[in-house]
SERO-4910 file (N, C-alpha, C, O; in steps of 0.05 Angstrom, whole numbers):
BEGIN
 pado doro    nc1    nc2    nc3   cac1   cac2   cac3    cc1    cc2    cc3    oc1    oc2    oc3
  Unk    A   2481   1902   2590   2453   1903   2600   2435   1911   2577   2439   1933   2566
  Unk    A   2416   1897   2570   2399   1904   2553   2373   1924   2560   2371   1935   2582
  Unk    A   2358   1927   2541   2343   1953   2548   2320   1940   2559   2311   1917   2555
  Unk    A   2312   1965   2578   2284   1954   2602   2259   1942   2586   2256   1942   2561
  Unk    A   2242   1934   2603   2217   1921   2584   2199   1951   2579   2179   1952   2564
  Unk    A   2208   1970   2594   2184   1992   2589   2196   2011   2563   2182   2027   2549
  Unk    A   2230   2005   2560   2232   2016   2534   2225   2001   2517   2227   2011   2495
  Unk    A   2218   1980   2517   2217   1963   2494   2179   1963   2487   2170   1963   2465
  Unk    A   2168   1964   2505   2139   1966   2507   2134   1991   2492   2118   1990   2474
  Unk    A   2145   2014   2499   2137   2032   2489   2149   2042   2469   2141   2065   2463
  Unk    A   2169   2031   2453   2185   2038   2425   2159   2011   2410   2143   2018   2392
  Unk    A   2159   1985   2420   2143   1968   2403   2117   1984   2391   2113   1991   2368
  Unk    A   2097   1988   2419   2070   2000   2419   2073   2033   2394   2058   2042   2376
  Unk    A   2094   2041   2403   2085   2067   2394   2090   2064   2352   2079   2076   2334
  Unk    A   2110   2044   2351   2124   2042   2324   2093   2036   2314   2078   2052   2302
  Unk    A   2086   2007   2321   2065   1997   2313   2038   2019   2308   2033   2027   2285
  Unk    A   2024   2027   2325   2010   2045   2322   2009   2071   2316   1990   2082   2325
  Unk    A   2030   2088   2300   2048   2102   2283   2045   2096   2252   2036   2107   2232
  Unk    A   2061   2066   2261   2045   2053   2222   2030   2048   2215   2025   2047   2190
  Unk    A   2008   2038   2240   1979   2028   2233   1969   2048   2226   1949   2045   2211
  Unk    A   1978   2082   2233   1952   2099   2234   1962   2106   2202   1942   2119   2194
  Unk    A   1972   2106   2190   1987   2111   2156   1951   2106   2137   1938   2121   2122
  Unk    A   1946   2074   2149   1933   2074   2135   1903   2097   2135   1893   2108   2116
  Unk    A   1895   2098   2164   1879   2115   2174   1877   2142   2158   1858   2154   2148
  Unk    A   1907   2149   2157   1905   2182   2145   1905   2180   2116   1905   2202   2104
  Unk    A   1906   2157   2101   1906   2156   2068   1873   2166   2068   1862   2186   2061
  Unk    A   1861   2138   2081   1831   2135   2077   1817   2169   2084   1798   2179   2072
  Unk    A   1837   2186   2112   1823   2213   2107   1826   2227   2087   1815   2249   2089
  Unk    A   1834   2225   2072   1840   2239   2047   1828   2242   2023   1829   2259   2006
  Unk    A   1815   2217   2026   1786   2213   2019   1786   2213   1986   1766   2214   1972
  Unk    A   1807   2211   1980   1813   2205   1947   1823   2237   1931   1827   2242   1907
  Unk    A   1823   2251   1950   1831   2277   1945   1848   2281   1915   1843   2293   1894
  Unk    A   1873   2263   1928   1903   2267   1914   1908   2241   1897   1905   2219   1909
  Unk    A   1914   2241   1878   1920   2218   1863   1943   2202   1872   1964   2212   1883
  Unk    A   1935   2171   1867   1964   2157   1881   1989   2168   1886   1998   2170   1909
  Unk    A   2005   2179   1858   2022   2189   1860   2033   2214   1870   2057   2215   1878
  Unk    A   2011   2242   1872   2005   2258   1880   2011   2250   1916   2027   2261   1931
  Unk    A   2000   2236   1919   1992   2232   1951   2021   2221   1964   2028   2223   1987
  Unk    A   2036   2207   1940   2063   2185   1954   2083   2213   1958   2096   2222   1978
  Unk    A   2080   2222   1933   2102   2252   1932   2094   2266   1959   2112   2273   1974
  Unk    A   2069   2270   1965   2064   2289   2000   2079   2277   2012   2102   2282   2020
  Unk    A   2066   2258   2014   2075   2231   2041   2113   2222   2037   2123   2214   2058
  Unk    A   2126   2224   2020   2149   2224   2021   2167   2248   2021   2192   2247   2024
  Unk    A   2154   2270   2017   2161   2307   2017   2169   2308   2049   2191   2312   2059
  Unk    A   2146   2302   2062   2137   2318   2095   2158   2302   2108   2177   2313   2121
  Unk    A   2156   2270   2106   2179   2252   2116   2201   2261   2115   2214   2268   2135
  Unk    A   2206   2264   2096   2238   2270   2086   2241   2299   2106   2255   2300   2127
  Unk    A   2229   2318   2098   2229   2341   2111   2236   2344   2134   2254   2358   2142
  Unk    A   2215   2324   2153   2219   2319   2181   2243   2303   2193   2254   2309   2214
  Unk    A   2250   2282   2176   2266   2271   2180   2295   2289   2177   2313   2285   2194
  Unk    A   2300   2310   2156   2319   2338   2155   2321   2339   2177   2342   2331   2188
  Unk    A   2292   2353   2196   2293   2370   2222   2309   2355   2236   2328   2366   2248
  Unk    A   2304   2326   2238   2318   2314   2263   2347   2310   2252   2362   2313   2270
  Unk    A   2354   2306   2239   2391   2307   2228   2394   2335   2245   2396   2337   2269
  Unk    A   2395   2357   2228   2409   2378   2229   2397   2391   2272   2403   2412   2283
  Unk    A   2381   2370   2283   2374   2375   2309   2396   2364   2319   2408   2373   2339
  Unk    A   2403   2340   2304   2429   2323   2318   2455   2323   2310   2472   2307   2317
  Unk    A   2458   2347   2292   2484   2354   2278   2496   2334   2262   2520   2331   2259
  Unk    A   2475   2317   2248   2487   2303   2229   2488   2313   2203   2473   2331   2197
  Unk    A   2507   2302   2183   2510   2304   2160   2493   2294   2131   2497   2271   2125
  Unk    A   2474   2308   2114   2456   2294   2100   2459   2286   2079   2444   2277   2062
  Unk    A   2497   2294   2080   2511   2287   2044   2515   2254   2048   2528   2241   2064
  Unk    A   2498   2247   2026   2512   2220   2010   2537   2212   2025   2545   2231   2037
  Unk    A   2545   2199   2027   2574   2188   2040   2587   2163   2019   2586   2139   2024
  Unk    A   2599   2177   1995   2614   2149   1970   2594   2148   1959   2580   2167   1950
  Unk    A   2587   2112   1958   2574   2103   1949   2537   2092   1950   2524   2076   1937
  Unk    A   2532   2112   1973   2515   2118   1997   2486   2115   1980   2470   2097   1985
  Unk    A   2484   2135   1961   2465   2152   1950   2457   2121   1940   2434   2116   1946
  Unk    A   2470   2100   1925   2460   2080   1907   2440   2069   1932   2416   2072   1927
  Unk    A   2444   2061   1951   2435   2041   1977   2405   2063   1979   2383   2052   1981
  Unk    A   2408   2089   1978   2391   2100   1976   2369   2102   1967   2347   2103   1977
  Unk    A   2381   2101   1933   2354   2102   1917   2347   2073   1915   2329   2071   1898
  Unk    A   2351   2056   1921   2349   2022   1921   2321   2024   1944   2298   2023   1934
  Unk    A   2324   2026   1963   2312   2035   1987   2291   2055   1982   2271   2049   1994
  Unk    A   2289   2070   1973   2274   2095   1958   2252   2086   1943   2229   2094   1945
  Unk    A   2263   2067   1924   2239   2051   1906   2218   2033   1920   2194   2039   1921
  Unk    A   2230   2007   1931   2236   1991   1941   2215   1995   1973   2194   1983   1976
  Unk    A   2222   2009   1985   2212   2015   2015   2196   2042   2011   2183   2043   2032
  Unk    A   2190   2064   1996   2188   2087   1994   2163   2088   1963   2141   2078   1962
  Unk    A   2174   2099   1948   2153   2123   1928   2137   2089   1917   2113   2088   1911
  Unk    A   2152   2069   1917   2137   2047   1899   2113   2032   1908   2094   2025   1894
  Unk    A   2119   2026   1941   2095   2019   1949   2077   2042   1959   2053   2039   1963
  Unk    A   2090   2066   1964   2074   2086   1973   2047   2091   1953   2023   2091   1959
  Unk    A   2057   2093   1929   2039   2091   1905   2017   2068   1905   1994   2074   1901
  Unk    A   2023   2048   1909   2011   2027   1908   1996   2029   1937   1972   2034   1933
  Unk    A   2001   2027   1957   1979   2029   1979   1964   2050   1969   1942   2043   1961
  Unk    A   1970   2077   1967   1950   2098   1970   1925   2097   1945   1905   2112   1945
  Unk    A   1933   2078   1924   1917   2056   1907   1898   2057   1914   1877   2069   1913
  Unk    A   1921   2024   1928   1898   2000   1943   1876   2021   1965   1852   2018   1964
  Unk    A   1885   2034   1977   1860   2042   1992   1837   2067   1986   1824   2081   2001
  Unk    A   1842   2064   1951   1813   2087   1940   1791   2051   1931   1768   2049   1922
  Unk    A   1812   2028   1938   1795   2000   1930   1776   1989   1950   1752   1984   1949
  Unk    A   1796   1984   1971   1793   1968   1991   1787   1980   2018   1780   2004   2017
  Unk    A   1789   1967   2044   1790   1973   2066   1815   1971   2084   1826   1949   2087
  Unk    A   1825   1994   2097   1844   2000   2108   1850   1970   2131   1871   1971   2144
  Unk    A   1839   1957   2133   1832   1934   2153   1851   1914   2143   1873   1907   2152
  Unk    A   1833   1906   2114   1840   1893   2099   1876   1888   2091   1893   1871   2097
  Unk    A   1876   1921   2067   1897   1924   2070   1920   1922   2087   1940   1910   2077
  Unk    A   1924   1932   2116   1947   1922   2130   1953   1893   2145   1974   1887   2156
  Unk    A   1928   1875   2141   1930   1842   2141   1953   1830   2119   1970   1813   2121
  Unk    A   1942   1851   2094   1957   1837   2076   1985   1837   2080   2001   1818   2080
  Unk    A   1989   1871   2084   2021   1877   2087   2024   1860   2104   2040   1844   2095
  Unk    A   2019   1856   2122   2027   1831   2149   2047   1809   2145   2061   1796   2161
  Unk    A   2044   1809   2118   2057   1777   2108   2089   1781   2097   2104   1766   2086
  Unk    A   2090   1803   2103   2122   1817   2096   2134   1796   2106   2147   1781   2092
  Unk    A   2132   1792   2134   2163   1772   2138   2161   1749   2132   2180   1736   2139
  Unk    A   2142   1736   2120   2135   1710   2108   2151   1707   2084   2168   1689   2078
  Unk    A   2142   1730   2069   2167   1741   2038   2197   1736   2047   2215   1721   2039
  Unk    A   2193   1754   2067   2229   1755   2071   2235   1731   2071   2251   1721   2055
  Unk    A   2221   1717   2091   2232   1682   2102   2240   1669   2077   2261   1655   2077
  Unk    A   2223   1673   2049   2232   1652   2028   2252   1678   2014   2270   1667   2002
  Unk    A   2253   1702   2012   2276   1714   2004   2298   1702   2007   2313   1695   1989
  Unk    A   2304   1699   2040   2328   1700   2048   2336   1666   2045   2357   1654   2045
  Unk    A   2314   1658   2045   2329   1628   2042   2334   1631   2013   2351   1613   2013
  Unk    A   2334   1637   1993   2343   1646   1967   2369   1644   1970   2384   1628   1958
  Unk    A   2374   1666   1991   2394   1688   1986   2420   1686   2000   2443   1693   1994
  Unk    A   2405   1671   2027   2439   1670   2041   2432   1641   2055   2410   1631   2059
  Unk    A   2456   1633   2060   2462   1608   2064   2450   1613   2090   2427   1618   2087
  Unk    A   2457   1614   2117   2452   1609   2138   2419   1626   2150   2415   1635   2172
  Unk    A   2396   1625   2121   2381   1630   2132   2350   1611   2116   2327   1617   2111
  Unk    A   2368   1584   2113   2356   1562   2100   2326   1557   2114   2329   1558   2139
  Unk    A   2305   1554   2107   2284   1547   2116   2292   1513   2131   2304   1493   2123
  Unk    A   2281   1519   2147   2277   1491   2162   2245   1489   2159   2230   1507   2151
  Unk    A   2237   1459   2168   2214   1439   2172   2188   1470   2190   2167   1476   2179
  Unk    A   2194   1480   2210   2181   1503   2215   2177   1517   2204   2154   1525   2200
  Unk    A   2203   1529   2192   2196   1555   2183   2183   1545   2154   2165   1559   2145
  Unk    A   2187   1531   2144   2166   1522   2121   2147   1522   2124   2133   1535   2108
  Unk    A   2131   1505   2153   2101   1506   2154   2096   1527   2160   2074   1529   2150
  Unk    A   2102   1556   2177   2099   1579   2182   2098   1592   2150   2088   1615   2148
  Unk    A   2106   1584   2134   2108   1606   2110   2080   1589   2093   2069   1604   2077
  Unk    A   2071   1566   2094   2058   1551   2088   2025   1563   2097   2003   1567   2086
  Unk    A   2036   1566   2128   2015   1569   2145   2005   1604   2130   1983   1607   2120
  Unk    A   2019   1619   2130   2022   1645   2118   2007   1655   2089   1989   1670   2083
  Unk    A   2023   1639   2078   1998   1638   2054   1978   1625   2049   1969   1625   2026
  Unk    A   1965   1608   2070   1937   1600   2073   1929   1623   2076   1914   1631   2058
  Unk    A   1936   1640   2098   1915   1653   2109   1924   1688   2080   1912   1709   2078
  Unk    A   1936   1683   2072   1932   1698   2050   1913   1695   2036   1896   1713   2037
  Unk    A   1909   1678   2024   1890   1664   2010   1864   1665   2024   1845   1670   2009
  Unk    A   1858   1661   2050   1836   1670   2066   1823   1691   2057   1800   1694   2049
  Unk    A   1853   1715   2063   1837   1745   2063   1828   1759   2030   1809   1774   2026
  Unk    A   1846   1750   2010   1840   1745   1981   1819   1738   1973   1806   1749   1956
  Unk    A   1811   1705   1991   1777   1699   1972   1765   1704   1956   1774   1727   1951
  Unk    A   1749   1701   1942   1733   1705   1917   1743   1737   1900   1738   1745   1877
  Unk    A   1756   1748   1917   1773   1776   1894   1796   1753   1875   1812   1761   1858
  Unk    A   1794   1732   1882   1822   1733   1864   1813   1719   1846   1829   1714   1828
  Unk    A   1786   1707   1844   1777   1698   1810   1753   1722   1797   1736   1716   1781
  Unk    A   1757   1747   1807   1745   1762   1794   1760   1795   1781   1755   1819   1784
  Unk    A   1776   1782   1770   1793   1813   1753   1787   1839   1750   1798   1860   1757
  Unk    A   1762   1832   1734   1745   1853   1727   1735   1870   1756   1726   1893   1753
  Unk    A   1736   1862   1777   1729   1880   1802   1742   1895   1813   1762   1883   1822
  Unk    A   1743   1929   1820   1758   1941   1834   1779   1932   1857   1803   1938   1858
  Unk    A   1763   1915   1879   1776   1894   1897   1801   1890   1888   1822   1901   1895
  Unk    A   1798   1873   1869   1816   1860   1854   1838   1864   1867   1853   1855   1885
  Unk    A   1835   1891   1843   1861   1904   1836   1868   1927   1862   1890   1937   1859
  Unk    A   1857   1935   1881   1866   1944   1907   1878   1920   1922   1898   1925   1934
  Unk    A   1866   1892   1922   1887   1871   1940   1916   1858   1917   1930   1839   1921
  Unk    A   1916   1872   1902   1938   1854   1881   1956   1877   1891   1975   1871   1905
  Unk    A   1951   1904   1886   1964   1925   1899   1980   1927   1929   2001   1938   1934
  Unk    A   1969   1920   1939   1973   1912   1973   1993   1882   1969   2009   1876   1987
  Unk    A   1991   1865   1945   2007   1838   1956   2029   1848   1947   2049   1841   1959
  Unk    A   2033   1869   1925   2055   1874   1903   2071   1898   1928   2096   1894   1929
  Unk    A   2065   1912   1941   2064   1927   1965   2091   1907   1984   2115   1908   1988
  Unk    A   2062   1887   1993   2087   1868   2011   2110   1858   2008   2129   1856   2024
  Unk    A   2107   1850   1971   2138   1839   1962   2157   1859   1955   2180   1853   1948
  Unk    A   2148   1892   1955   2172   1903   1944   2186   1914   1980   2209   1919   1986
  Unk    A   2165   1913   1994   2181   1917   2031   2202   1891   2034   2224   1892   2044
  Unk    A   2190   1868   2024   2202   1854   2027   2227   1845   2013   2242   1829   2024
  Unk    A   2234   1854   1991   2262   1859   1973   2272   1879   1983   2296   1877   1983
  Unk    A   2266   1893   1988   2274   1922   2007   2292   1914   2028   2316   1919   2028
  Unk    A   2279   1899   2050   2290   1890   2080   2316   1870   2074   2338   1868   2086
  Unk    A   2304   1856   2051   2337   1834   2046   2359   1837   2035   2380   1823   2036
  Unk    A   2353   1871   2015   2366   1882   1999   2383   1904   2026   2405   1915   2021
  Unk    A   2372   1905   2047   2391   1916   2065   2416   1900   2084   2435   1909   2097
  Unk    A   2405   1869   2077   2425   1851   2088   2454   1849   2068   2476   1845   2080
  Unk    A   2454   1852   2041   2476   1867   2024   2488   1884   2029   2511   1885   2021
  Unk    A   2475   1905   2046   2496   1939   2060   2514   1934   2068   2510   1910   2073
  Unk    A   2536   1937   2075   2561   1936   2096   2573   1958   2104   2586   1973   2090
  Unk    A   2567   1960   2125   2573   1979   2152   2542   1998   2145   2543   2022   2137
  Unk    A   2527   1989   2147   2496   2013   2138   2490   2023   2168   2485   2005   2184
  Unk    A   2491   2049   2177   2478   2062   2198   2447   2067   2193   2440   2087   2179
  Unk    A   2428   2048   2205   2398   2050   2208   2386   2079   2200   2367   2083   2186
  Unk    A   2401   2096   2213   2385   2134   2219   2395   2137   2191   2377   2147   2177
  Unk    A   2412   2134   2181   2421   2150   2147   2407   2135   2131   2394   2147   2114
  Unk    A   2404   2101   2133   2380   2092   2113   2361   2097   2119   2348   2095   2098
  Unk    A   2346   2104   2136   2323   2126   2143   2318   2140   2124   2302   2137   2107
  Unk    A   2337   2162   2130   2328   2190   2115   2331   2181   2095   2310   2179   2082
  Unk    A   2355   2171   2079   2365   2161   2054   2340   2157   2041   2332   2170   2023
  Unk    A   2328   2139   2051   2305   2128   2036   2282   2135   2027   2267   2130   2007
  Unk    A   2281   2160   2060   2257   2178   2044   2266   2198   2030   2248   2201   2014
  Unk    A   2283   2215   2025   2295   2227   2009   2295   2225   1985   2292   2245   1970
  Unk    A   2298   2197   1975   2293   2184   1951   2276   2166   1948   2277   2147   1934
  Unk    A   2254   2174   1968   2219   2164   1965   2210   2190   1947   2195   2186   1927
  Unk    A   2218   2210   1953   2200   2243   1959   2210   2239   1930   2198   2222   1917
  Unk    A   2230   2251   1917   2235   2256   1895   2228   2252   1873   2218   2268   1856
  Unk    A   2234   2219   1871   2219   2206   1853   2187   2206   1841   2174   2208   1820
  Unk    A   2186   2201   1872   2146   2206   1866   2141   2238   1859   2124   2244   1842
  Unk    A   2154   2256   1870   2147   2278   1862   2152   2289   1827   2141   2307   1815
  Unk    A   2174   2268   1817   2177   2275   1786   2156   2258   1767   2148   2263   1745
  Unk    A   2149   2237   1784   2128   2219   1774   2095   2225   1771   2080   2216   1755
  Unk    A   2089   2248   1797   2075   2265   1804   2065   2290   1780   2043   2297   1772
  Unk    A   2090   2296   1776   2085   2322   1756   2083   2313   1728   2067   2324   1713
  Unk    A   2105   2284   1716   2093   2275   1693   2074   2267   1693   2068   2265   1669
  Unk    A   2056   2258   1709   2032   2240   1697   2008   2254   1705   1990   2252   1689
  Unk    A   2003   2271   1729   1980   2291   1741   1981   2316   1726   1961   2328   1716
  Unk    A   2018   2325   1726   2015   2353   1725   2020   2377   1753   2007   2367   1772
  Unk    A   2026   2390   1758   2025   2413   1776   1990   2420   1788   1984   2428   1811
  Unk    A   1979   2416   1775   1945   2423   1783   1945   2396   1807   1937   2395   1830
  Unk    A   1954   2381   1792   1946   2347   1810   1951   2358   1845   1938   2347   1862
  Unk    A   1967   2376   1850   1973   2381   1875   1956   2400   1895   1958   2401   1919
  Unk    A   1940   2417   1878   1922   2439   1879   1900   2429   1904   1891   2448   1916
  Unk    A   1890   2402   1912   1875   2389   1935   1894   2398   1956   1886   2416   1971
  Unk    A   1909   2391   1957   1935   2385   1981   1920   2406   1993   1912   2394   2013
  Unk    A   1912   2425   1994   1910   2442   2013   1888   2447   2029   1887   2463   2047
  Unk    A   1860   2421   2015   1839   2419   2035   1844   2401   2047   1828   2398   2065
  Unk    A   1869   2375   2045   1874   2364   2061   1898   2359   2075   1907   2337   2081
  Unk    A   1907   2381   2079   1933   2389   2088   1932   2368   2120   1949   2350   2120
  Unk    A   1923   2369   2131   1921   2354   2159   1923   2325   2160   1937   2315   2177
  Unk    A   1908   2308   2141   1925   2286   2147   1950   2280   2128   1967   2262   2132
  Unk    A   1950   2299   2104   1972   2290   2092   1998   2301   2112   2020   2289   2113
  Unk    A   1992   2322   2125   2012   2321   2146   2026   2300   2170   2048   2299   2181
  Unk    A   1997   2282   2173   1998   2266   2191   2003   2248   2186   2008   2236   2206
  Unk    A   2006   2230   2160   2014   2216   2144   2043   2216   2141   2054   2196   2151
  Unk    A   2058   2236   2128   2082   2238   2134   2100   2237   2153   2121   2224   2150
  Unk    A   2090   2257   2186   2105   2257   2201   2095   2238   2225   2110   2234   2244
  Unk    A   2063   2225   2225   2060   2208   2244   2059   2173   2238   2064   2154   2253
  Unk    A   2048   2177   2206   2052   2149   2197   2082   2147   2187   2092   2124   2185
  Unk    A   2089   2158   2184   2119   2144   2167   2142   2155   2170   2160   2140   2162
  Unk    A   2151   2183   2180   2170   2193   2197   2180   2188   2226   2203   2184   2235
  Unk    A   2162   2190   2236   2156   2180   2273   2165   2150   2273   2185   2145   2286
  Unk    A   2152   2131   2260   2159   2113   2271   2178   2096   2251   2177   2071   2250
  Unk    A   2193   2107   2238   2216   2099   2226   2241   2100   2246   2259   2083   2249
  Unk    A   2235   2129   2259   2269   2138   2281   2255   2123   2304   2273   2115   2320
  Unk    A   2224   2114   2313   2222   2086   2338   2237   2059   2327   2247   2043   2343
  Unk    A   2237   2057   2308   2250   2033   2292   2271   2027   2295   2281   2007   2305
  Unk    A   2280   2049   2287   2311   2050   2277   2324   2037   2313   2338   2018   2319
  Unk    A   2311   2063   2330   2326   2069   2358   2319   2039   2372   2334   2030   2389
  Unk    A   2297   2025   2363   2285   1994   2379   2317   1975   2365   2331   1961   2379
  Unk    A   2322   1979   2337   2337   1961   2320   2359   1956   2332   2370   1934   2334
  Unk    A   2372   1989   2348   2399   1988   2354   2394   1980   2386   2415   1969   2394
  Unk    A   2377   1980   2404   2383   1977   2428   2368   1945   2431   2374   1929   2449
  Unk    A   2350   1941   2414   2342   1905   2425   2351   1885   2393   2351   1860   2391
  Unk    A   2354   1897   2381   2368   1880   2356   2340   1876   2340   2317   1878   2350
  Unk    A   2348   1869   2310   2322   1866   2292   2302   1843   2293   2280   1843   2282
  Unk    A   2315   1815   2311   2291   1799   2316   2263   1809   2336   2240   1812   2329
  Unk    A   2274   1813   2355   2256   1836   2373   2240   1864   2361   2217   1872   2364
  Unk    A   2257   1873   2349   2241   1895   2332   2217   1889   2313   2197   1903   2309
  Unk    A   2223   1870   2304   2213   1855   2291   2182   1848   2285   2170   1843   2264
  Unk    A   2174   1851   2315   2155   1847   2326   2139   1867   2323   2118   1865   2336
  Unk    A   2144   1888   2308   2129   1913   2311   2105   1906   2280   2085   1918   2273
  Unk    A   2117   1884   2269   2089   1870   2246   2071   1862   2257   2049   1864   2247
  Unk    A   2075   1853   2280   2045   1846   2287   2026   1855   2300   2005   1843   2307
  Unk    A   2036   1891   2305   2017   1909   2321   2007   1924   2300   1985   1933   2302
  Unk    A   2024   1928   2276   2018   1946   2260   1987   1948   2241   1974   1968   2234
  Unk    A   1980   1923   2237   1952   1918   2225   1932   1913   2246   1910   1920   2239
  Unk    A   1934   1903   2268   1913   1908   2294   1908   1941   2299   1886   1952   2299
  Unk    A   1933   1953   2301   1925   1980   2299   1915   1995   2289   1902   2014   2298
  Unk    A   1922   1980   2250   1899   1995   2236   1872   1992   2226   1857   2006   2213
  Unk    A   1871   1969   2237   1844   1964   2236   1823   1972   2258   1801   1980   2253
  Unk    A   1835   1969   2282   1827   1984   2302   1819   2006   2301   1798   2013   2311
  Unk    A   1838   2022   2288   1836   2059   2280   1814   2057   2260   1796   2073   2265
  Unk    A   1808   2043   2238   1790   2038   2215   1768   2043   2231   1752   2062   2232
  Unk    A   1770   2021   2243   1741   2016   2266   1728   2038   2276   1705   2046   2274
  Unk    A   1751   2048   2289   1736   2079   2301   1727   2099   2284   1706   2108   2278
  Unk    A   1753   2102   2276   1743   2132   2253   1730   2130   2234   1717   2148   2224
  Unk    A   1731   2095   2221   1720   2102   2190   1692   2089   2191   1676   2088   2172
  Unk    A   1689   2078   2214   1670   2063   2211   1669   2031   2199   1649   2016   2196
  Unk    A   1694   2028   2193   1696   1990   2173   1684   1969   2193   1683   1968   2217
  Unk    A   1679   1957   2177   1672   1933   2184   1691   1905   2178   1694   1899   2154
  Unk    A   1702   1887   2198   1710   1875   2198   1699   1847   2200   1689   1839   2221
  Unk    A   1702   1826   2172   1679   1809   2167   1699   1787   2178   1723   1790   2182
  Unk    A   1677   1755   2183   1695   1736   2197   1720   1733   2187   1742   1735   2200
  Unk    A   1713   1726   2152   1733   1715   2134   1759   1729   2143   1777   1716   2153
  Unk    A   1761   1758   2138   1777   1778   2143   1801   1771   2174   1825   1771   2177
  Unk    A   1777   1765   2192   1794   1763   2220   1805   1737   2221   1825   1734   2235
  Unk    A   1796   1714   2208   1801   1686   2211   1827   1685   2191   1844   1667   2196
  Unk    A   1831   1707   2165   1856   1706   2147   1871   1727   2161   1895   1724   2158
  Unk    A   1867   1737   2168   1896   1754   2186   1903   1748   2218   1924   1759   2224
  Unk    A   1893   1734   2235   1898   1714   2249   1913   1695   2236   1936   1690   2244
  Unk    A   1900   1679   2213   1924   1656   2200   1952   1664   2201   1971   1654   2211
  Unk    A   1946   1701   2177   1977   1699   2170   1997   1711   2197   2021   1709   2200
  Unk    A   1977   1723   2214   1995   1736   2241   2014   1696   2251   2037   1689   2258
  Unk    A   1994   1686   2247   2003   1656   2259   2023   1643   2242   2038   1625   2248
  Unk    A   2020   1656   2222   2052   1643   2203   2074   1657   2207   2096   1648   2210
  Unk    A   2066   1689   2206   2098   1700   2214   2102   1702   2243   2118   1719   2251
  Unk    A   2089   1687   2262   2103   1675   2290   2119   1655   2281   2143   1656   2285
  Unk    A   2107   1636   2268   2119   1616   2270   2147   1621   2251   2169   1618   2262
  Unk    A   2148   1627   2232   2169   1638   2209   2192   1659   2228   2215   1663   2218
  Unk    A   2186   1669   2248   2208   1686   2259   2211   1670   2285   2236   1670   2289
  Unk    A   2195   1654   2308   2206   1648   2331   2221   1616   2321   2230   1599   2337
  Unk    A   2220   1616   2300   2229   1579   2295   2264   1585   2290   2271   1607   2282
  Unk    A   2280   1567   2295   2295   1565   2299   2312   1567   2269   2299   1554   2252
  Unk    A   2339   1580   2258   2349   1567   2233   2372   1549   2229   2390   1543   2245
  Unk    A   2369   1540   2200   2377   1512   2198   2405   1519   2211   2421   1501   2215
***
């Protein structure tokens, strides 16, 4: 028997709006903490929290073999690399903006995996869905992408470079064998935190961290509501409805944050904007409900 529609409603809703609010609590931060500065918080508190719930559930947080590599793969990859890079993109852009783009993650994957493994060949659909996908990329890009020299720019190049390393990340977990979801969890932020935090002290310094403490509240909330919380809704959606269904939690995640933008920050959401993230929401339907070869 599979799981009810009200667990599934409410692991989808809450994951989604969990990640959406990530972007919400960068933008409160209001440029406080330098990219790197800010990924090291945001991967510290995760990890941290993520501790609490192991040792709540009497699990084990040692490496297991060969564990630690899958780790720091995941760490880069899903963790300190794009962490850096969003908290960037959004001293550039708009939090709106930004999570349209991320949107297009499973569009990536779709031509990843046809790369990568045989039985996940693009068919005649899933082509025009990945087709359809980067139109509407290209939508939300417009005129930033023949102007270099503009801050824009380089906050949406940040955000695409963002999408493709989630997206080597997610295919790079189809390589695991025997991987328990909850240990690549923590795994990952563990070796999110670290990294950025050594990356942190070479390039800022120890002063670089000295803000943290007028904005202790959302970098708190950042860690344990954007990116801790709804990693273990993930995980727990993955194992009881499987990852096509889970799946689905891409397409709440940028309504959410733009929604939240809306309220708190005041953004504005221009046609172009809604007409290119509608496109690409309309490509990774089609790229995930289409059938493979």
């Amino acid at each position: 028997m599979g799981p009810s529609r009200t667990f599934l409603a409410a692991h989808l809703l809450g994951a989604g709006l969990f990640w959406g609010s990530g972007f919400l609590f960068i933008k409160l931060t209001d440029g406080a903490l330098a990219p790197p500065v800010l990924a090291a918080c945001r991967g510290a508190v995760a990890a941290l929290a993520l501790s609490v719930w192991f040792v709540s559930q009497g699990w084990s947080m040692r490496p297991k073999g060969a564990e630690w590599r899958h780790w720091a793969v995941l760490g880069t990859l899903n963790g300190w690399g794009p962490n850096i890079l969003t908290a960037f993109a959004m001293t550039q852009i708009t939090a709106g903006l930004g999570s349209m783009i991320q949107a297009s993650g499973p569009i990536l994957v779709a031509v990843l995996s046809h790369l990568a493994f045989a039985d996940e060949r693009l068919t005649r659909a899933r082509v025009g869905g990945v087709l359809v996908g980067f139109l509407g990329m290209g939508i939300l890009i417009g005129p930033r992408a023949f102007d270099p020299a503009g801050a824009a720019f380089w906050g949406v190049m940040a955000m695409v470079a963002t999408a493709v390393s989630y997206a080597v990340g997610n295919v790079y977990v189809r390589f695991i064998r025997e991987a328990q979801p909850a240990r690549l969890a923590f795994g990952q932020q563990l070796f999110s935190a670290m990294p950025a935090i050594a990356i942190a002290l070479t390039l800022i310094g120890p002063a670089g961290f000295a803000p943290a403490g007028g904005v202790a509240l959302p970098v708190l909330a950042l860690g344990i509501l954007g990116t801790a919380l709804p990693i273990v809704l993930f995980m727990r959606l993955i194992r009881a409805a499987g990852p096509t269904r889970a799946a689905m939690v891409g397409y709440l995640t940028p309504v959410a944050a733009t929604l939240l933008a809306m309220a708190f920050l005041g953004e504005h959401i221009g046609p172009r904007e809604l007409l290119g993230g509608a496109v690409v929401l309309a490509g990774v339907y089609l790229v995930s409900t289409a059938r493979r070869a």
